[in-house]
C-alpha positions in Angstrom: 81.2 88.4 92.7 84.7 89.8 92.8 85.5 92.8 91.0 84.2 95.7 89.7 80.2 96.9 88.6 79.5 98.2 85.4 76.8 100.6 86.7 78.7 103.5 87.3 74.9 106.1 87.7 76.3 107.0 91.5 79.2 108.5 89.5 76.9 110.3 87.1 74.1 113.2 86.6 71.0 112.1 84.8 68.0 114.2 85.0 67.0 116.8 83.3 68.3 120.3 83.8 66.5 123.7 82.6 68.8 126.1 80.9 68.0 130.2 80.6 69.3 133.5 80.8 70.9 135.0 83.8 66.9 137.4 83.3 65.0 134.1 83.6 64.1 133.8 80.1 64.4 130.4 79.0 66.6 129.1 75.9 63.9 126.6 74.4 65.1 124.7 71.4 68.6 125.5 71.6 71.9 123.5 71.0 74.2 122.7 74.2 77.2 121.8 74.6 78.8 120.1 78.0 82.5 120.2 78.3 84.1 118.5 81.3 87.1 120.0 82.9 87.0 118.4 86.0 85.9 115.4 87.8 84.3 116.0 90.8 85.8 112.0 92.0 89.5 112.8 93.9 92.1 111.2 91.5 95.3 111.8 93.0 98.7 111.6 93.5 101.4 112.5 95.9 102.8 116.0 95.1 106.0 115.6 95.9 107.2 115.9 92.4 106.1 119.6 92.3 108.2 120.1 96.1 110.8 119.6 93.6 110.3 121.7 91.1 107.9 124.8 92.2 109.8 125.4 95.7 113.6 123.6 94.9 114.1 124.7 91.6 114.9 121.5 89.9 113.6 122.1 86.4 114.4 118.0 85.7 111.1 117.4 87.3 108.8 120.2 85.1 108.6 117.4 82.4 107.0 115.2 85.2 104.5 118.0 86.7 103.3 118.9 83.8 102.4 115.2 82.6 101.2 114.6 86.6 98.6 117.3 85.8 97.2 115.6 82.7 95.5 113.1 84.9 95.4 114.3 88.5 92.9 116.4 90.6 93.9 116.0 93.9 97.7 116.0 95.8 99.1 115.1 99.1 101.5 117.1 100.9 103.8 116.3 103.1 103.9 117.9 106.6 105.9 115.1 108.3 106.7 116.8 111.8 110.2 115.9 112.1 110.8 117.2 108.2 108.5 119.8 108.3 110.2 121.5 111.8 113.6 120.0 112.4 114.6 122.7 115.0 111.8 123.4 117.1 110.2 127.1 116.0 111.6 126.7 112.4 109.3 125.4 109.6 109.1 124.7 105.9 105.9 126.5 106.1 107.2 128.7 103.0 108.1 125.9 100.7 105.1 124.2 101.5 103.1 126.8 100.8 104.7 127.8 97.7 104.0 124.4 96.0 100.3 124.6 97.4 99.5 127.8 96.1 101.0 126.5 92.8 99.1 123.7 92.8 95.7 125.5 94.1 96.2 128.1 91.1 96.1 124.7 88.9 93.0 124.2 90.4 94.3 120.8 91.8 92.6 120.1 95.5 94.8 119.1 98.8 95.6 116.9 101.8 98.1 117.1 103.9 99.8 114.4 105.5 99.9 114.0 108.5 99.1 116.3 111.7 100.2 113.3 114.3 102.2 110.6 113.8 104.9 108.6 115.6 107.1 108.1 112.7 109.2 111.1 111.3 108.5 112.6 114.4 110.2 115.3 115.6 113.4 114.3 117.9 113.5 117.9 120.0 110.0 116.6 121.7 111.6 114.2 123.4 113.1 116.3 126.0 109.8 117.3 127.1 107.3 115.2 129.5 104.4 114.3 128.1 101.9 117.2 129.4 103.9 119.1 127.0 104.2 117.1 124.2 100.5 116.7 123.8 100.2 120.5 124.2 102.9 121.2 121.6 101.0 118.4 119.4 97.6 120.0 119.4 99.1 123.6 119.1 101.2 122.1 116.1 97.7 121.0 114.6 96.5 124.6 115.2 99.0 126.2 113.5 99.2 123.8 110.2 95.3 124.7 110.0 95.2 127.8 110.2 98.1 128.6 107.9 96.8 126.6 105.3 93.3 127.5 105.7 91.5 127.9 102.3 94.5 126.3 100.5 94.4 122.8 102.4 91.2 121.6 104.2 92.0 118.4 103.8 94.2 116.7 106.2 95.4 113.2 107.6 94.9 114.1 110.9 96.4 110.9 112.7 98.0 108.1 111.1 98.6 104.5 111.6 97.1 104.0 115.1 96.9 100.4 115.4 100.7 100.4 115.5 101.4 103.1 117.8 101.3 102.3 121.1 103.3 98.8 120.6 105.8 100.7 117.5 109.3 99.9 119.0 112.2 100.5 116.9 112.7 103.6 118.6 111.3 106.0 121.3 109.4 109.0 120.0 107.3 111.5 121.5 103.5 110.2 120.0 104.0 106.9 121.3 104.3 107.7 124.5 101.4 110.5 123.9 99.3 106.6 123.1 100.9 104.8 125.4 99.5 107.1 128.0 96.2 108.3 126.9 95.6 105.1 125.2 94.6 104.7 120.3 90.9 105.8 121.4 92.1 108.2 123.7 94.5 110.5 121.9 92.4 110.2 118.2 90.0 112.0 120.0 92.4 114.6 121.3 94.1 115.1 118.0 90.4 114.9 115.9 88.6 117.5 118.4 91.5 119.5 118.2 91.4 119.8 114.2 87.6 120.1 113.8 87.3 122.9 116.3 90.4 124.5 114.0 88.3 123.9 110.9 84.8 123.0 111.6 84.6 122.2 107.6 87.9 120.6 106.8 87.8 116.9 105.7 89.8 114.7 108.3 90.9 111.4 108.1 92.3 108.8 109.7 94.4 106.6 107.8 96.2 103.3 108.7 98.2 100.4 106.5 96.1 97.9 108.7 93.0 96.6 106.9 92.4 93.8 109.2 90.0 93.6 112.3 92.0 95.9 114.7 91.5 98.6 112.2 87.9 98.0 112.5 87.7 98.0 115.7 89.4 101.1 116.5 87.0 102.6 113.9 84.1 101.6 115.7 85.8 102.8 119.2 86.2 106.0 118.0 82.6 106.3 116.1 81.4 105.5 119.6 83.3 108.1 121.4 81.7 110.9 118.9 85.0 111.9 117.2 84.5 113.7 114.3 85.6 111.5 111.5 85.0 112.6 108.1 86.5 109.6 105.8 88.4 106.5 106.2 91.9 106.2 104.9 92.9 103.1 103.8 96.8 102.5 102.7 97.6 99.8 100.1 101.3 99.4 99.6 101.1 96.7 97.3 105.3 95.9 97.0 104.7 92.4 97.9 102.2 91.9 95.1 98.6 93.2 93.8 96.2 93.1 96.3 93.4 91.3 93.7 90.1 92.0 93.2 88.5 89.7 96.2 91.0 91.0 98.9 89.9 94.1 97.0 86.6 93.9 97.7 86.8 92.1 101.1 88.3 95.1 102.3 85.4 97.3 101.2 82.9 95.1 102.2 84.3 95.2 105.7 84.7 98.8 105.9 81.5 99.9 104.2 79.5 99.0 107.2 80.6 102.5 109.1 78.5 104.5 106.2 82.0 106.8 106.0 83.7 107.7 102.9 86.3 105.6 101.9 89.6 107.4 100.7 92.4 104.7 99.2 95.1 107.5 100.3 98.6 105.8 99.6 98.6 103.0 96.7 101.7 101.4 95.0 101.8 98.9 91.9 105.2 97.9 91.3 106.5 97.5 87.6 109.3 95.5 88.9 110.8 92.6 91.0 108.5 92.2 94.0 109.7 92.6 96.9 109.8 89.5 99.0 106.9 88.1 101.0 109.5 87.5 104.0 109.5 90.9 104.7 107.4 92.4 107.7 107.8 95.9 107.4 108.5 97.5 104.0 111.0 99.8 105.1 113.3 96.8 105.8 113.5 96.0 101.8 116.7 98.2 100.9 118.3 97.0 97.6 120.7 99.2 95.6 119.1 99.4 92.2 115.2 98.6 91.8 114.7 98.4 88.3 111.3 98.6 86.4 110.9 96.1 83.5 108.9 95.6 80.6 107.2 92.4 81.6 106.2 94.6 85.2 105.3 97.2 83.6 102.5 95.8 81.5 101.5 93.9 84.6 101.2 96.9 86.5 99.1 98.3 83.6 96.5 95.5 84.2 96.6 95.7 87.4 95.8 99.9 87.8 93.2 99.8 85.6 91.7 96.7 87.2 91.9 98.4 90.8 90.9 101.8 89.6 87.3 100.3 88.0 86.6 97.9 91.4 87.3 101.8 93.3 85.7 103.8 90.9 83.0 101.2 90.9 81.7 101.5 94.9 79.8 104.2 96.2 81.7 105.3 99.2 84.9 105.4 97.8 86.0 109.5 97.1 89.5 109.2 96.0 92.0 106.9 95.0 95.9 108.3 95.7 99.1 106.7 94.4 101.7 107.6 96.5 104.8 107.7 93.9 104.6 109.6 90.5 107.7 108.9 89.3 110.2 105.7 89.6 112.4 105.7 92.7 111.1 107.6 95.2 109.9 105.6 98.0 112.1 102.7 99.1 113.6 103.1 95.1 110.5 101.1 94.2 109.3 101.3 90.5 106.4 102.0 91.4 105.5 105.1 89.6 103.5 105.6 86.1 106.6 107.7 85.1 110.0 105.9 84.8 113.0 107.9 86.2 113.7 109.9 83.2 110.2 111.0 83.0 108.8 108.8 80.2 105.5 107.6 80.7 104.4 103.6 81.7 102.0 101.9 80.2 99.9 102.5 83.5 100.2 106.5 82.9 98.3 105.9 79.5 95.4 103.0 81.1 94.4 105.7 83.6 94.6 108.6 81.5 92.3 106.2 79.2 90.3 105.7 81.9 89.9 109.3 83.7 89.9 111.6 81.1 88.0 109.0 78.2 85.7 106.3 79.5 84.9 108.3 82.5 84.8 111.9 81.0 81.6 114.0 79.5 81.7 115.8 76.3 79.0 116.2 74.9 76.0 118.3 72.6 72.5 118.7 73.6 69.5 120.7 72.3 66.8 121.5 75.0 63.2 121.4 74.5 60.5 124.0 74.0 60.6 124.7 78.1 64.3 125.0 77.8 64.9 121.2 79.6 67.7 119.0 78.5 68.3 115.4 80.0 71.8 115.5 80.9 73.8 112.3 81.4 77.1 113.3 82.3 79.7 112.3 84.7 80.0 115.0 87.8 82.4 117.4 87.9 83.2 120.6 86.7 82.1 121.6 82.8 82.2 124.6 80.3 78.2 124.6 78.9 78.0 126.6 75.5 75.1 128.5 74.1 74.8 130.8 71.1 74.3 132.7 74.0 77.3 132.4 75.6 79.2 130.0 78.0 79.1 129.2 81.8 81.4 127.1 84.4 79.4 125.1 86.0 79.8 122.6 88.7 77.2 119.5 87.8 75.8 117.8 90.9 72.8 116.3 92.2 72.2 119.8 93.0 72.1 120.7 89.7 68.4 122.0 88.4 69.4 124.9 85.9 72.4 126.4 84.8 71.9 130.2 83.8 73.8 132.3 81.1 
């Protein structure tokens, strides 16, 4: 049946948990309280709003962060090769980092997007044969790890593959890189490359094709052994809400590889959609793209509709919406903040959702062996005693928590 499951216990701790003194001695009839702080699930967003205002100084955009931390855990970067070093040798390293640090500090985790990818690629490659442009791609990858070591172990590490052989609007250095070492070929150079960086960093790949070639390049590269830690699955829904059976088709289709499933760049639109005559999205240019109320309670259904079919399967991790705030990409209304920062209808379903229906707080009184049952969602809680208080991380792992 289409849709999401009400059994939500993969989400959840239930089992009973010893609490005692950091000496051993344990707290036997004694009142508990579980405050969450944290989910341990990756709802996120992309972070561009804070590129705004941490590292350009536009204080317009501080009423936006702050809301955009309300609800979200998790952030994508950008590191877009021909943004991130327009000149060859000359980086945004230090804006980059100073919005990740800001972020870390807000105890928000990271990805960044992507390593290798023929779009937004960096023109000054092109002078180069392709020898060196694979060697300046795999040294780029070394050097984006290893300065952001610790503060981003997440990455995309190679994006939209199915494309990028046969992509021809323009030339660019990574399609040729495909063109000559073949999708298979040069995921396995870029993946190796990464995991030998950053043996514990979470890598992706990620594509807007959810169809059968998708799958199959999936199952080509399981084959070959590269190291894939999760499965990135675009849904830029402009043309209309995906639905909860193509919803669930898609899972169903992608389950089978026993990865985690990351939905990494999703857009509702709280507009006019865009037409279904368009092929590729960046073709839709309009002047204004206005959000409306009638959109705007339609995107409100259809969030919290996706969110609980998402939240709702076991291999899904995290769920990112690409826009924050009205009018970034393409102009689209497609954030849960309208342009003057004003929250949509969809801002207060999720925040419903995330930090209510799916959040722990709760009081407890543990028995003469100092054992609670604790039924809580996981993720990260402050647990009070008359004894004092602990952050603690709950988790399957989770057999006693000491004060």
């Amino acid at each position: 049946m289409a849709g999401y499951k009400k059994d939500l216990s993969h989400r959840k701790i239930k089992k009973k948990i010893r609490f005692e003194k950091t000496d051993g001695t344990i707290l036997a009839n004694t009142g508990i309280s579980l405050t969450q702080t944290a989910h341990s699930f990756l709802f996120g967003c992309g972070g561009f709003v804070f590129i705004l205002y941490i590292s350009e100084g536009k204080n317009e955009n501080k009423e936006a962060a702050e809301s955009w931390l309300d609800i979200f855990n998790y952030a994508t970067l950008p590191f877009y090769w021909g943004n991130y070093e327009r000149e060859e040798g000359r980086t945004n390293k230090e804006s980059l980092m100073k919005t990740a640090l800001y972020l870390k500090e807000k105890g928000v985790t990271l990805k960044g997007h992507p390593l290798c990818w023929h779009t937004v690629c960096a023109d000054w490659l092109l002078k180069y044969d392709n020898k060196t442009i694979l060697e300046k791609q795999l040294a780029r990858i070394e050097r984006e790890e290893k300065d952001f070591a610790g503060i981003i172990d997440m990455w995309d590490v190679i994006n939209e593959v199915v494309i990028m052989p046969v992509f021809d609007k323009y030339d660019n250095a990574v399609t040729r890189l495909c063109k000559e070492h073949g999708r298979i070929g040069l995921v396995k150079k870029v993946f190796e490359k990464a995991h030998e960086i950053n043996p514990d960093a979470t890598l992706l790949i990620n594509d807007f094709n959810t169809g059968i070639d998708y799958e199959i390049l999936i199952d080509g590269c399981l084959n070959a052994g590269i190291p894939i830690s999760a499965i990135g699955i675009q849904s830029h829904q402009h043309q209309g809400y995906w639905g909860a059976e193509k919803i669930d088709e898609v899972l169903t289709r992608f389950e089978h590889f026993g990865l985690p499933i990351h939905f990494t760049e999703n857009t509702l639109i709280s507009g006019d959609l865009m037409p279904e005559y368009i092929v590729d999205l960046n073709d839709w240019q309009v002047d204004e793209w206005p959000t409306t109320k009638e959109g705007e309670e339609r995107q409100a259904r259809e969030v919290e509709e996706m969110y609980r079919i998402l939240f709702s399967h076991p291999l899904v991790e995290a769920i990112t919406t690409w826009d924050y705030k009205d009018g970034a990409w393409l102009g689209a209304p497609s954030g849960f903040v309208r342009k003057d920062n004003s929250k949509k209808p969809a801002y207060d379903v999720l925040k419903k959702l995330i930090k209510e229906e799916w959040w722990t707080d709760t009081e407890l009184v543990t028995d003469e062996n100092g054992y609670a049952e604790v039924d809580a969602f996981k993720g990260d809680y402050i647990v009070k005693t008359q004894n004092g208080q602990a952050k603690v991380r709950l988790s399957e792992k989770t057999d006693i928590i000491k004060f």
